[in-house]
N, CA, C and O of each residue as an XYZ file, in Angstrom:
396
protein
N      -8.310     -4.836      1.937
C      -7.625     -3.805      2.679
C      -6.717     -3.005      1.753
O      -6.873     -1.784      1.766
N      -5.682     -3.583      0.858
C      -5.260     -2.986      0.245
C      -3.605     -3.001      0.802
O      -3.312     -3.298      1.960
N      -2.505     -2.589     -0.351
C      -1.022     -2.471     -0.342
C      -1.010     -1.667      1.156
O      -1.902     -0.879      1.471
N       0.114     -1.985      2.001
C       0.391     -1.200      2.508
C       0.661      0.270      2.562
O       0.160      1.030      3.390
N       1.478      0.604      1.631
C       1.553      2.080      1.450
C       0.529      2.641      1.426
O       0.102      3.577      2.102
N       0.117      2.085      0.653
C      -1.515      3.178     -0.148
C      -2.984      2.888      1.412
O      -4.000      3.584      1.390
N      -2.828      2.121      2.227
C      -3.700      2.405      3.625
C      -2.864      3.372      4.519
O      -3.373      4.258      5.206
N      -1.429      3.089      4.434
C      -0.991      4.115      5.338
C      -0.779      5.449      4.635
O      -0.368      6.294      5.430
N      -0.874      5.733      3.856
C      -1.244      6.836      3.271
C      -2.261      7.453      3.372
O      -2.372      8.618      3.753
N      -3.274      6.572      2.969
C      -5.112      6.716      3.226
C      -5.154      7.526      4.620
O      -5.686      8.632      4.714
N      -4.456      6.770      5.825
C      -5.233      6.875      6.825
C      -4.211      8.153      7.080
O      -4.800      9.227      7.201
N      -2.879      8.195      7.171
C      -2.129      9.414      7.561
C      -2.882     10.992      6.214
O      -2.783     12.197      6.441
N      -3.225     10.655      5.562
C      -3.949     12.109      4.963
C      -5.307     12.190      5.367
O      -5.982     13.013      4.748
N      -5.981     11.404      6.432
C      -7.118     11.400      6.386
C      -6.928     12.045      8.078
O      -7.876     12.700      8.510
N      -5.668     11.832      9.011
C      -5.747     12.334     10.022
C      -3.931     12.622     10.247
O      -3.188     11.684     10.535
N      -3.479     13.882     10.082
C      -2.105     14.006     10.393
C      -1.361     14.022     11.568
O      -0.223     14.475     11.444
N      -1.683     13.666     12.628
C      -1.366     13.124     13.903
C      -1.284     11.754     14.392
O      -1.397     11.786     15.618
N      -1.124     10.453     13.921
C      -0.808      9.484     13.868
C       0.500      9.072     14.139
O       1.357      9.365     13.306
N       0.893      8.311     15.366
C       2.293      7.448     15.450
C       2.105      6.355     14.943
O       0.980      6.036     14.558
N       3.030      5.643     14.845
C       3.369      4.338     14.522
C       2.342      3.344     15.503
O       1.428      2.619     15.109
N       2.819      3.570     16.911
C       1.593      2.765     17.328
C       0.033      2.770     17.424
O      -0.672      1.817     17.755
N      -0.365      4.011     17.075
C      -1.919      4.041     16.603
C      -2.029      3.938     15.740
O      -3.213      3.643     15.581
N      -1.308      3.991     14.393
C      -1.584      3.158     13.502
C      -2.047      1.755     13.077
O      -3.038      1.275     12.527
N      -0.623      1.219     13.693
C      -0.845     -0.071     13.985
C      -1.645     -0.867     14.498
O      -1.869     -2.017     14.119
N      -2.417      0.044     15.936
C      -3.304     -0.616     16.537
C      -4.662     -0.270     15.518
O      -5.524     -1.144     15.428
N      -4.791      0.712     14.938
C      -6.293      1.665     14.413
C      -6.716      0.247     12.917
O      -7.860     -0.019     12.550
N      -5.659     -0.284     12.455
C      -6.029     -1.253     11.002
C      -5.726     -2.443     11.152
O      -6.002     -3.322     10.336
N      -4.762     -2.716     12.848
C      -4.230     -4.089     12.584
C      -3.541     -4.854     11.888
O      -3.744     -6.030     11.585
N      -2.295     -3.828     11.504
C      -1.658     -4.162     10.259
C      -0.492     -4.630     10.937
O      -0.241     -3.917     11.908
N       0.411     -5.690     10.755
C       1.055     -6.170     11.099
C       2.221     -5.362     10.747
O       2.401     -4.849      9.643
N       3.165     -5.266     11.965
C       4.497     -4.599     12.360
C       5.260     -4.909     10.771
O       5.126     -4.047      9.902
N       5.883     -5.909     10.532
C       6.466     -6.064      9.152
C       5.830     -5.633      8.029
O       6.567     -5.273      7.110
N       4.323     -5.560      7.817
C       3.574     -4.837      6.516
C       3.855     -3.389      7.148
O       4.551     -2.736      6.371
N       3.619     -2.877      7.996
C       3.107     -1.527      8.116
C       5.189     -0.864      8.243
O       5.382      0.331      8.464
N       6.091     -1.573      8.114
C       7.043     -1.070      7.884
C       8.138     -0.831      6.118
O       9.197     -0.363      5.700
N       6.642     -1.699      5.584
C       7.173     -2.025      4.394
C       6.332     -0.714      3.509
O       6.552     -0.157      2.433
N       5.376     -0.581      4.473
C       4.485      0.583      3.817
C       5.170      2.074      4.050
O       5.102      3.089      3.357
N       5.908      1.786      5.396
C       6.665      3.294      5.617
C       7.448      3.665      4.590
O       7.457      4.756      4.020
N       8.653      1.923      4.198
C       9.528      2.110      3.415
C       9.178      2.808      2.175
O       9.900      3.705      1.739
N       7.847      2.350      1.450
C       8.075      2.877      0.637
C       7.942      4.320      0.122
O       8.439      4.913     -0.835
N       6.604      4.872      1.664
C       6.429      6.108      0.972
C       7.876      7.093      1.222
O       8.059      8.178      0.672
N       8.797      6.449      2.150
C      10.195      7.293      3.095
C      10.765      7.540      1.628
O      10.931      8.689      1.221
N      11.167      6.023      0.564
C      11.843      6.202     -0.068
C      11.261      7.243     -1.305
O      12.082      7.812     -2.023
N      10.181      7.396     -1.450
C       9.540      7.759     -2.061
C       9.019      9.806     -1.892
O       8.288     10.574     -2.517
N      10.011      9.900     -0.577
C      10.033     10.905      0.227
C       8.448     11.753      0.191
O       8.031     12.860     -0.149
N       7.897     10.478      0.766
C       6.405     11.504      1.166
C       5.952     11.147      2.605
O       4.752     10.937      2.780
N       6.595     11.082      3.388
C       6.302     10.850      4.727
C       7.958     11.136      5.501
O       9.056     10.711      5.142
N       7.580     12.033      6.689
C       8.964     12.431      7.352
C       8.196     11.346      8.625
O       7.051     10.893      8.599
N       9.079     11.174      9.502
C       8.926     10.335     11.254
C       9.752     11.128     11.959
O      10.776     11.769     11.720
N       9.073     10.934     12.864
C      10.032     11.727     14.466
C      10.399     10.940     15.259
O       9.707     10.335     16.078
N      11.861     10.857     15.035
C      11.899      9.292     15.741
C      12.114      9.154     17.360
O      12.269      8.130     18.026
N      12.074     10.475     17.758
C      11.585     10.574     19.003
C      10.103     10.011     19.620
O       9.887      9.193     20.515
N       9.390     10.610     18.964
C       7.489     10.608     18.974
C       6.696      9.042     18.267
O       5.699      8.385     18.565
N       7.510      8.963     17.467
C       7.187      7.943     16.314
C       6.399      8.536     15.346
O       5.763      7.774     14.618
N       6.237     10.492     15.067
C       5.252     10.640     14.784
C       5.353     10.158     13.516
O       6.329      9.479     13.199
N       4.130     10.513     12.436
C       4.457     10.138     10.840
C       3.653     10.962     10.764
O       2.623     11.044     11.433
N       4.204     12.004      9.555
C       3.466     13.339      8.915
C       3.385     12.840      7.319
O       4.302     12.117      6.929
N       2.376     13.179      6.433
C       2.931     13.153      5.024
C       3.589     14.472      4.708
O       3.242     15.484      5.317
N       4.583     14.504      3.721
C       5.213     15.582      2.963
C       4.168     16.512      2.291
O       3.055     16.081      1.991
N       4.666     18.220      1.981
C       3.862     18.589      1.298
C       3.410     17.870     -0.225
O       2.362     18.108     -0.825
N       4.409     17.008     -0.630
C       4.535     16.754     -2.384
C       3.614     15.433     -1.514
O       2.734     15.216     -2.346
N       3.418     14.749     -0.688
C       2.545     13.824     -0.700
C       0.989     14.083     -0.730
O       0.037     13.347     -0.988
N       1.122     15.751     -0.275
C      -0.626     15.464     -0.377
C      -0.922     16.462     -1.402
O      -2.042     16.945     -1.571
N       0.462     16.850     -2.305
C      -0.459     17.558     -3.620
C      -0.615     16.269     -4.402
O      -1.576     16.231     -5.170
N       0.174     15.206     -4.330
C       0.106     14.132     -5.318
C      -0.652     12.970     -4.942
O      -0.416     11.824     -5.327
N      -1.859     13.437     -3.931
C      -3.404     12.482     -3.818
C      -3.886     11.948     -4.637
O      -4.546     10.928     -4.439
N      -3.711     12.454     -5.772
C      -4.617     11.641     -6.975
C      -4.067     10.196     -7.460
O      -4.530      9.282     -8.143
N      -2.665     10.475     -6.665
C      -1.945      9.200     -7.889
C      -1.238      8.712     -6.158
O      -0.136      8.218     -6.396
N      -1.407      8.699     -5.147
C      -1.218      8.431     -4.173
C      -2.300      7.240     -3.374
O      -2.031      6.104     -2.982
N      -3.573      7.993     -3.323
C      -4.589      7.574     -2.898
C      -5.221      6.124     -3.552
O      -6.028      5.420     -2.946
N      -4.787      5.881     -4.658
C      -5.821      4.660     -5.558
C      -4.446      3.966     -5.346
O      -3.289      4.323     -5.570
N      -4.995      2.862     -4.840
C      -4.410      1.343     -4.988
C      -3.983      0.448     -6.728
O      -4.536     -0.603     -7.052
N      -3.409      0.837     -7.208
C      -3.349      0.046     -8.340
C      -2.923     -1.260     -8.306
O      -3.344     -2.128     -9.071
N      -2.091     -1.432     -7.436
C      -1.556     -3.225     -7.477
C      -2.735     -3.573     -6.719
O      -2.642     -4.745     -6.355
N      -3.720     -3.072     -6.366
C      -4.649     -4.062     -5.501
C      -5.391     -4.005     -6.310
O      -6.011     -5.062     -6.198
N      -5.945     -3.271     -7.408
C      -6.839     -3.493     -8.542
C      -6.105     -4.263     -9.843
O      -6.705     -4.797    -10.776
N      -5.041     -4.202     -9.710
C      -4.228     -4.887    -11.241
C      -4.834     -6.769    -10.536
O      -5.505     -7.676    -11.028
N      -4.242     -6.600     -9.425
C      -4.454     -8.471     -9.171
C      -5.749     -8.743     -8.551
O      -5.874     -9.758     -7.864
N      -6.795     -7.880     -8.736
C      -7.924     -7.866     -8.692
C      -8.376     -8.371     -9.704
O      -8.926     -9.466     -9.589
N      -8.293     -7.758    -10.967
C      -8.517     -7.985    -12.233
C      -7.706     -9.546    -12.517
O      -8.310    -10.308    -13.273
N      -6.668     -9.924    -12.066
C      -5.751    -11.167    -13.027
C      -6.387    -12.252    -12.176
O      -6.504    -13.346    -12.727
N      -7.071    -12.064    -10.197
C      -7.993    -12.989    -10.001
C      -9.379    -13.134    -10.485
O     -10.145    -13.918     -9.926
N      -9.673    -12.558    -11.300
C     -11.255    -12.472    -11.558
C     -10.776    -12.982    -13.252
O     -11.603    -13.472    -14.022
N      -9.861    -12.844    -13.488
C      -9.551    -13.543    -15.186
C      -9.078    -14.872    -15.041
O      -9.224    -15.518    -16.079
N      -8.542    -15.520    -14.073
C      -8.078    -16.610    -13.669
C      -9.402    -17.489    -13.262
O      -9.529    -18.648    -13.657
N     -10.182    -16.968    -12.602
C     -11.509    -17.860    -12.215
C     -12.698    -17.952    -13.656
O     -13.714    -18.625    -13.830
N     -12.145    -17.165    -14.312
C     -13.122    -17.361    -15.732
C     -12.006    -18.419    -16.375
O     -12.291    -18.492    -17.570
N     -11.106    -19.086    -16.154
C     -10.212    -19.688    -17.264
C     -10.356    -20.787    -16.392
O     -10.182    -20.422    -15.229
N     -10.667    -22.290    -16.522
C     -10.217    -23.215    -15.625
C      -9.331    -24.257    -16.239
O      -8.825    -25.057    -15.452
N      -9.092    -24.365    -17.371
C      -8.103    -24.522    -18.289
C      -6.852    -24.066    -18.449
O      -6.705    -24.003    -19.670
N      -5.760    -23.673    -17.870
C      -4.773    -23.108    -17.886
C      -3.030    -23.578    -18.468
O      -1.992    -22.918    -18.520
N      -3.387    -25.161    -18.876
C      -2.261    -26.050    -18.724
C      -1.979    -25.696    -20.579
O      -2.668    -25.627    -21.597
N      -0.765    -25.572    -20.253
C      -0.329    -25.202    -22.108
C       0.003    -26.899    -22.413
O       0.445    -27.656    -21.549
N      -0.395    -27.402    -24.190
C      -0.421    -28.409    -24.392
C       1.432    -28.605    -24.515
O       2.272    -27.773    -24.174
N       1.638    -29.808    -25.037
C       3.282    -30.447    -25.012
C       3.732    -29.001    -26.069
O       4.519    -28.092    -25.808
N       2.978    -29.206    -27.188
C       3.136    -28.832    -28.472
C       3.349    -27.150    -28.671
O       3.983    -26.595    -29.569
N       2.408    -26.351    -27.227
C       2.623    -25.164    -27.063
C       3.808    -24.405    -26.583
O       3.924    -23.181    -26.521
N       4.843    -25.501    -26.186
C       5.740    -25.166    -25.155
C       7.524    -24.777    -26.466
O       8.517    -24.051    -26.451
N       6.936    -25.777    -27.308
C       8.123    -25.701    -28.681
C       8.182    -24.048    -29.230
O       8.921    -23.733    -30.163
C-alpha cells in the first residue's frame, strides 16, 4: 500500500473532492495512519482541510511538485533493506567484531 502521505496524496491528486471520511472508507486506512498522513503533507503545506466539510484539497505547490510527491521512497528504501536481509541469513557480528 505504501506510507501514508504518499496514498493520500495519490488518491487526493487523482480526485480533488475527497473528505476525510471517503477517504478513509475508499483504502481502509486506519483513522491514526490516515492522520499521520494529513500531518505530514499539512506540515509540509500541501494540503488545506475545511474543517467544516472535512474537505481535503492539495495546494497548488502540491501538484506542481508530483514528481517528488507521488513516488514512495521509504516504501522502496525498506523494500530494498527487506530483500537484502533475506539474501543474508547470517547476520550475528562475531565477539571479536564488536572491539
Amino acid at each position: 500500500m505504501g506510507t501514508p502521505d504518499v496514498v493520500l496524496y495519490n488518491i487526493l491528486f487523482s480526485d480533488q473532492t475527497k473528505n476525510v471520511d471517503s477517504i478513509q472508507s475508499e483504502i481502509q486506512m486506519e483513522a491514526s495512519n490516515l492522520k499521520i498522513g494529513m500531518g505530514k503533507l499539512a506540515k509540509n503545506k500541501l494540503i488545506s482541510v475545511d474543517k467544516k466539510t472535512k474537505a481535503i484539497k492539495l495546494t497548488e505547490a502540491a501538484i506542481a511538485e508530483y514528481a517528488q510527491w507521488s513516488k514512495d521512497q521509504a516504501k522502496d528504501d525498506l523494500q530494498l533493506v527487506k530483500s537484502n536481509a533475506l539474501k543474508y541469513t547470517d547476520t550475528q557480528l562475531a565477539e571479536d567484531q564488536l572491539e
